[in-house]
C-alpha positions in Angstrom: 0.0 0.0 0.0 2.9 2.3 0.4 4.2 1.7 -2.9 0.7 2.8 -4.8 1.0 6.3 -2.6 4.4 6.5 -3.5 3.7 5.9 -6.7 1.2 9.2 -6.5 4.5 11.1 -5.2 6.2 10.1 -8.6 3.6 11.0 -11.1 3.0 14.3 -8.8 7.1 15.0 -9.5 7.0 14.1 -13.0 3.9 15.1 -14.5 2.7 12.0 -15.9 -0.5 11.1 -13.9 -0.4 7.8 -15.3 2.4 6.6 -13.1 -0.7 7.1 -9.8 -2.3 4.1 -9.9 -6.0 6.1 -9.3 -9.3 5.2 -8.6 -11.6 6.7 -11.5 -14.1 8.3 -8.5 -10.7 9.5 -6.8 -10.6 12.4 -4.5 -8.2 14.8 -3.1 -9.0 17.5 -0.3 -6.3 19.9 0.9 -6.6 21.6 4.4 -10.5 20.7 4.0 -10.8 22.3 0.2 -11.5 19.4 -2.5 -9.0 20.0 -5.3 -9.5 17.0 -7.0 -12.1 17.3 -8.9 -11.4 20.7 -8.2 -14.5 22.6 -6.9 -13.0 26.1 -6.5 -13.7 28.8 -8.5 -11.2 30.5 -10.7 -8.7 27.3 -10.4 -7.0 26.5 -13.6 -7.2 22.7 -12.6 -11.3 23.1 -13.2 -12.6 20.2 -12.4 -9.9 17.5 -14.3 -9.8 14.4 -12.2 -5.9 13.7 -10.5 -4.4 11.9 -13.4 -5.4 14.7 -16.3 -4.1 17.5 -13.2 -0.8 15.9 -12.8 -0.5 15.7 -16.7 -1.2 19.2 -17.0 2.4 19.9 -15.7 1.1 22.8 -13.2 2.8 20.8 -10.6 6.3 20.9 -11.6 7.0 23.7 -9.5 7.1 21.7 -6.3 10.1 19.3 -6.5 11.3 17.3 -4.6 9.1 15.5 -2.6 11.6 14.5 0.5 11.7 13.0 3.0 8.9 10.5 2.6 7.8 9.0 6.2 5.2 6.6 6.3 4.3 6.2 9.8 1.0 3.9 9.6 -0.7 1.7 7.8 -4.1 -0.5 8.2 -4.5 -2.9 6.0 -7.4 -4.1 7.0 -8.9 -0.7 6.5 -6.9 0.0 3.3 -5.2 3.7 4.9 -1.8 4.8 4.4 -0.7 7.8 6.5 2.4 9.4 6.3 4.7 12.9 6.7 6.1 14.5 3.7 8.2 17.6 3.0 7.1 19.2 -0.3 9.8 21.6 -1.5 9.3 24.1 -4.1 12.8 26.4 -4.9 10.6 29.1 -7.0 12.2 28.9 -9.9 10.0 27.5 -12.4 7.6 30.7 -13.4 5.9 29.3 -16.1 4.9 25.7 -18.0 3.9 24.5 -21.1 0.5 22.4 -20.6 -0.3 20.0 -23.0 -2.8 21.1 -25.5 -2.9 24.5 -24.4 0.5 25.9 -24.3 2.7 28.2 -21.7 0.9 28.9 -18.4 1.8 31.3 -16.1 2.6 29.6 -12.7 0.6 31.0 -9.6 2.4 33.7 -7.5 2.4 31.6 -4.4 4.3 28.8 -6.9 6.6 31.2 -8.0 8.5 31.8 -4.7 10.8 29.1 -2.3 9.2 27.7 0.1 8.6 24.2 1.8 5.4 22.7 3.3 5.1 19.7 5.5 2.2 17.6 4.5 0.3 14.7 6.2 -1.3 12.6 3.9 -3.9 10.2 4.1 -4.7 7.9 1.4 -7.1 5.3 1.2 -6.6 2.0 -0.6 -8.8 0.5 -2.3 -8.0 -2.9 -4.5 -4.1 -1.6 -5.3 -6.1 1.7 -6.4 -6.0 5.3 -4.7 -9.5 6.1 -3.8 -9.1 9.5 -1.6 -6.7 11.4 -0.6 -6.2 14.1 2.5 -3.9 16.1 2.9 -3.4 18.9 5.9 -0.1 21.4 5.3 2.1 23.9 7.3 4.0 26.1 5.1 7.5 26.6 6.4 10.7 28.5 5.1 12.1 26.6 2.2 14.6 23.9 2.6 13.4 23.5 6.5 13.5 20.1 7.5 11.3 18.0 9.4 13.2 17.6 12.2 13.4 13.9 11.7 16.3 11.7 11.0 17.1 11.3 7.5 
């Protein structure tokens, strides 16, 4: 179970969705917003599922994805929960999506910075169901405090 949410911390690094092995109802909510199918307004994810988001290339500015700290799992329930430091330098200002062409990156992409994230995912038959995530934004390169 590990493995498939690792696997979601791959295609999020490398923009190819299709390395996430997700659930075609899959959800993801971010300190309580659902942002898979987005239901925002004004996002420029609109409401693409989590494999068409993470093809889109928007996510490129947050890389990399270290340490990765799994620190529970129920199989019996089918959860994975683990602690993971999301590290974006601010360097990358713009992408090129797919279909669409250059894209402006969001202002709050655009400058360093590093989040911890607790993540939740739910398992269901190899497959990602859902997803929650809950973030702290700290200072970019902080660490977690944990040994490597």
């Amino acid at each position: 179970m590990t493995d498939a949410a690792d696997l979601y911390f791959e295609a999020l690094e490398k923009s190819k969705g299709k390395l996430a092995n997700f659930d075609k109802d899959v959800t993801r909510i971010e300190n309580g917003t659902q942002t898979c199918p987005s239901n925002f307004t004004g996002s420029k994810l609109g409401m693409l599922d989590c494999e068409k988001q993470l093809d889109t290339h928007l996510f490129e500015y947050i890389t990399p994805i270290r340490p990765r700290r799994y620190v529970t799992v129920d199989e019996q329930k089918g959860l994975v929960l683990g602690v993971f430091m999301f590290n974006t330098p601010g360097t990358i200002k713009s992408v090129d999506v797919p279909g669409v062409g250059k894209v402006d990156e969001s202002a709050a992409a655009t400058r360093p910075f590093s989040e911890e994230v607790a993540e939740l995912f739910k398992i269901k038959d190899g497959k990602i169901h859902d997803v929650v995530a809950v973030m702290v934004t700290l200072p970019f390169g902080a660490t977690s405090g944990w040994s490597q």
